[in-house]
GURO-867668 format. One record per atom (N, C-alpha, C): y, x, z; residue in one letter. Coordinates in steps of 0.1 Angstrom, whole numbers, padded with zeros to 4 digits, always signed. Layout:
YXZA...
***
This chain:
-0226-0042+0239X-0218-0035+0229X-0216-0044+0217X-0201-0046+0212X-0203-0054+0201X-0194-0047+0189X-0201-0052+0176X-0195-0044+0168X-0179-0042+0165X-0177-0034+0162X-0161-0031+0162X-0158-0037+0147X-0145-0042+0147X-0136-0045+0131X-0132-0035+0127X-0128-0034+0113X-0127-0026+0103X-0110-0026+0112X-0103-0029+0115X-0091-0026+0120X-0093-0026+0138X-0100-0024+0141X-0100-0018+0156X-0105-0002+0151X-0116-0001+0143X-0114+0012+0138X-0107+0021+0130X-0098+0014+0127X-0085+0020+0120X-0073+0026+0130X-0074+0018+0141X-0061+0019+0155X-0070+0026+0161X-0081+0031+0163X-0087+0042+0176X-0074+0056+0174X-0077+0058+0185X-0066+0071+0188X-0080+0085+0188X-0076+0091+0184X-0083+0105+0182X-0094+0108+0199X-0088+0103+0210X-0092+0103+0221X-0103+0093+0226X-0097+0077+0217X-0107+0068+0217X-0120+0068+0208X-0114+0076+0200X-0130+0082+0188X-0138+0087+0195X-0134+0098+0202X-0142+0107+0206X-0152+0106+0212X-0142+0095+0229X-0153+0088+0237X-0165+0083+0227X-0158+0071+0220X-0170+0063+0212X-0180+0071+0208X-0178+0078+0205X-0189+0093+0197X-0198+0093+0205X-0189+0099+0220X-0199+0108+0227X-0206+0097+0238X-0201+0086+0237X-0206+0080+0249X-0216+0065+0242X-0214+0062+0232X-0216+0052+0227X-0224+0052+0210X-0215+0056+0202X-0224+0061+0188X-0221+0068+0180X-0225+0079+0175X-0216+0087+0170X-0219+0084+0154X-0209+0079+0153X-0208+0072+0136X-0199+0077+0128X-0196+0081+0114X-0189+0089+0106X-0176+0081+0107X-0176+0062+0103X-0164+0060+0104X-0155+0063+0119X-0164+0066+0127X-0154+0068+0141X-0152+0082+0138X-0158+0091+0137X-0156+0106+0139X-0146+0111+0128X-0143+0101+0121X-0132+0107+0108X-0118+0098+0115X-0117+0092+0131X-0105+0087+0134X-0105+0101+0145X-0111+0111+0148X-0105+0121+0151X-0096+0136+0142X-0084+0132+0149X-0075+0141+0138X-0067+0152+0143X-0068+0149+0163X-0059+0154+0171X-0068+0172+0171X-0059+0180+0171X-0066+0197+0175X-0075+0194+0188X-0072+0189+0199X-0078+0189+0209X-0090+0183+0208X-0088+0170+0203X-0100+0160+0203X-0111+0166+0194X-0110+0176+0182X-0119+0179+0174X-0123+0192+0178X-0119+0201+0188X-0125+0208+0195X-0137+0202+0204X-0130+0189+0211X-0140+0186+0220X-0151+0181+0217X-0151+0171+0203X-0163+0168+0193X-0172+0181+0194X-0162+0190+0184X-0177+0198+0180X-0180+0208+0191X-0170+0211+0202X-0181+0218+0211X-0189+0209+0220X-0190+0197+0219X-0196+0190+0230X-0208+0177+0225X-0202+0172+0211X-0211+0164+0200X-0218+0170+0192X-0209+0170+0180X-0217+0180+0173X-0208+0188+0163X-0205+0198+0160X-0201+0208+0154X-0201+0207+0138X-0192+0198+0135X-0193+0192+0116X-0179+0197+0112X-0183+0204+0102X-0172+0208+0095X-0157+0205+0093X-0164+0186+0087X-0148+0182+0086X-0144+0179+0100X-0147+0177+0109X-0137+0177+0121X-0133+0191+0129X-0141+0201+0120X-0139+0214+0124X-0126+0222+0120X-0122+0215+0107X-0111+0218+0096X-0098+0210+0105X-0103+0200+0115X-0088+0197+0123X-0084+0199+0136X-0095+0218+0135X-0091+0219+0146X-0077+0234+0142X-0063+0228+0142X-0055+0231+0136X-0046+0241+0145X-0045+0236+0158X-0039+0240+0167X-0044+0256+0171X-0034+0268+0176X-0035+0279+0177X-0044+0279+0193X-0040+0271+0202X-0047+0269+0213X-0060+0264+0211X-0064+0258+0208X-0075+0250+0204X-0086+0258+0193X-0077+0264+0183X-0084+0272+0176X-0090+0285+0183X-0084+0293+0191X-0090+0303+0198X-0103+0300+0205X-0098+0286+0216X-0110+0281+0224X-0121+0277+0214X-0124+0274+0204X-0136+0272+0193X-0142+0288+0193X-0134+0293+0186X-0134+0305+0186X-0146+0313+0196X-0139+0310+0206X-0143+0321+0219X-0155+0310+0225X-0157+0295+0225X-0167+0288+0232X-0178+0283+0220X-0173+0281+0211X-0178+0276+0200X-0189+0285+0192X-0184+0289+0181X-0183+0298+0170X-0172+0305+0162X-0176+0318+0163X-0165+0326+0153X-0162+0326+0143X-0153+0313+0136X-0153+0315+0120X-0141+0315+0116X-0140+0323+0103X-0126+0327+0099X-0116+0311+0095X-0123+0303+0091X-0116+0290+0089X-0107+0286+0098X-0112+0285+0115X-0108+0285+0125X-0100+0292+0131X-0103+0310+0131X-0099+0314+0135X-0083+0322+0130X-0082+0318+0117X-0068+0321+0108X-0055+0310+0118X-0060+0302+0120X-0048+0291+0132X-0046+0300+0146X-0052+0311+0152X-0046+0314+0162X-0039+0326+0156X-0022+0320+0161X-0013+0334+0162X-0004+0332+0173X-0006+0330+0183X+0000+0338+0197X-0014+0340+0208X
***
């Protein structure tokens, strides 16, 4: 494993964060390059369940699935309308 640059961590895609998290290290500068609804569901139902990646989970799809697999909180749960 070698350490990553301040600009490889700037270009991670919300997908490449996540891995890193979950498979490698789960470090604040990687977990704040998750920004995607999907990917910050999968963080916190599968890593760990932190607020600020919890605030992007923005998507009405994504927000329900927190919702219903996660925890029921009104922050989240105001994004599902269909």
């Amino acid at each position: 494993m070698k350490k990553l640059t301040k600009e490889e961590v700037n270009n991670m895609s919300s997908e490449d964060a996540y891995m890193y998290c979950k498979y490698i290290e789960d470090r604040e500068e990687i977990w704040n390059r998750i920004i995607n609804s999907f990917w910050a569901y999968m963080y916190c139902r599968y890593i760990k369940d932190r607020e600020e990646v919890r605030n992007r989970i923005t998507e009405s799809k994504w927000a329900y699935k927190y919702c219903l697999n996660v925890e029921d909180r009104e922050e989240v749960r105001k994004h599902i309308n269909n």
